[in-house]
N, C-alpha and C positions, 0 to 999 in steps of 0.2 A: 440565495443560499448563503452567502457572505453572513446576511444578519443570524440565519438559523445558526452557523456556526460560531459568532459570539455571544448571542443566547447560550449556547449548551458551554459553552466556557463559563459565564456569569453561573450558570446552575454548579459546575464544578467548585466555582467559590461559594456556591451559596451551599453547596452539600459533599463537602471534602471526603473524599476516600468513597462516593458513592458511584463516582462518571470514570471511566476510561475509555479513551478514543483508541481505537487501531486502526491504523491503514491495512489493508489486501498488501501493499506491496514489501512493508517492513516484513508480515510475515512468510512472503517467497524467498523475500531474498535475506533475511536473519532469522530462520525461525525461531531458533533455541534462543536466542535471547529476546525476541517477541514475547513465547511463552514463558520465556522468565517472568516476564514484566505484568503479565497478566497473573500469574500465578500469586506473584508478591504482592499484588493489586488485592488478587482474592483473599491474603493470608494464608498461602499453601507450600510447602515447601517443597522446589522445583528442584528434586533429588536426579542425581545421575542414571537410578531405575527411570524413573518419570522421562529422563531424557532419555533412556534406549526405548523408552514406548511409544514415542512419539516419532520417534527415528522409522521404529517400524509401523507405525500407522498409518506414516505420509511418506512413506518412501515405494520408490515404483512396484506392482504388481500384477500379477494376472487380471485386478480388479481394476484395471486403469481404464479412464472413461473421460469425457471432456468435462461431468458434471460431479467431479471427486476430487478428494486430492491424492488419489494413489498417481502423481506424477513422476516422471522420471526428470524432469527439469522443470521445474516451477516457475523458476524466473524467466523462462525463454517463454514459458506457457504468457505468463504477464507482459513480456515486450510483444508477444505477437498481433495486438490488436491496430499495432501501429501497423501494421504488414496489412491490414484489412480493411481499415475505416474509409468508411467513404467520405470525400476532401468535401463535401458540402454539408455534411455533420460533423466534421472536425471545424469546420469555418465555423459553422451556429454554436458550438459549445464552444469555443474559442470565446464569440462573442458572449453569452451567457457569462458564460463563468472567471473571465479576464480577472477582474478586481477577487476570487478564490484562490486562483492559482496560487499566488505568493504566499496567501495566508497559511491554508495547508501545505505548502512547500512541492505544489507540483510545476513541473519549466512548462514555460511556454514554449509549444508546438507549433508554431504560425508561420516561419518562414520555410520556401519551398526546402524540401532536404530535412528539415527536423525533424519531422514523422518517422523516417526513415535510418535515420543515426543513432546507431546505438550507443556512443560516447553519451549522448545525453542520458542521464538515468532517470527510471521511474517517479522516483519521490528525489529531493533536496529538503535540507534543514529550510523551515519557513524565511522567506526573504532573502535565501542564499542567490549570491549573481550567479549564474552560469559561465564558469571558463574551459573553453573547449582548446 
């Protein structure tokens, strides 16, 4: 996965303004500035109507379901899978994906208790150390 993801970086250089990457987790936990980025990605202008639209499109409802984003907390929706995984699929993706982490800026999860802390956050700036 490491190579796919500098492949699609080499295609960003090789076709500028065509590729943008998002995380799931930038857009729980910053949407309006996620959706800025995207927006000015597409050439759109990410007006303050645009922003109460999206306020009420993702913001909690009667239509709230595990498979939407009518949530009422997004970001607690995204820490919760640490609350779930099971430690012999967090061992194998550990191992998998070790040399990823860094690149796309997710912490390593591996020692007992990191799954579990929520000091540690979702994403970090790529290569960033973790100080707890």
């Amino acid at each position: 996965m490491t190579d796919d993801y500098h492949e699609s970086e080499k295609e960003k250089n090789n076709y500028p303004r065509r590729l943008l990457t998002i995380f799931y987790e930038d857009v729980v936990t910053d949407q309006i500035e996620t959706f800025r980025k995207i927006y000015n990605f597409a050439g759109y202008d990410f007006s303050a109507k645009e922003q109460l639209r999206l306020a009420q499109t993702s913001a909690f409802s009667k239509k709230a379901s595990p498979s939407n984003t009518y949530r009422k907390d997004s970001t607690r929706t995204a820490h919760d899978w640490r609350n779930n995984i099971n430690k012999n699929v967090l061992k194998e993706t550990n191992k998998a994906c070790f040399n990823l982490y860094g690149v796309l800026g997710y912490p390593q999860l591996g020692k007992p208790g990191d799954v579990s802390n929520s000091n540690i956050p979702l994403r970090m700036k790529p290569y960033q150390k973790r100080k707890l």
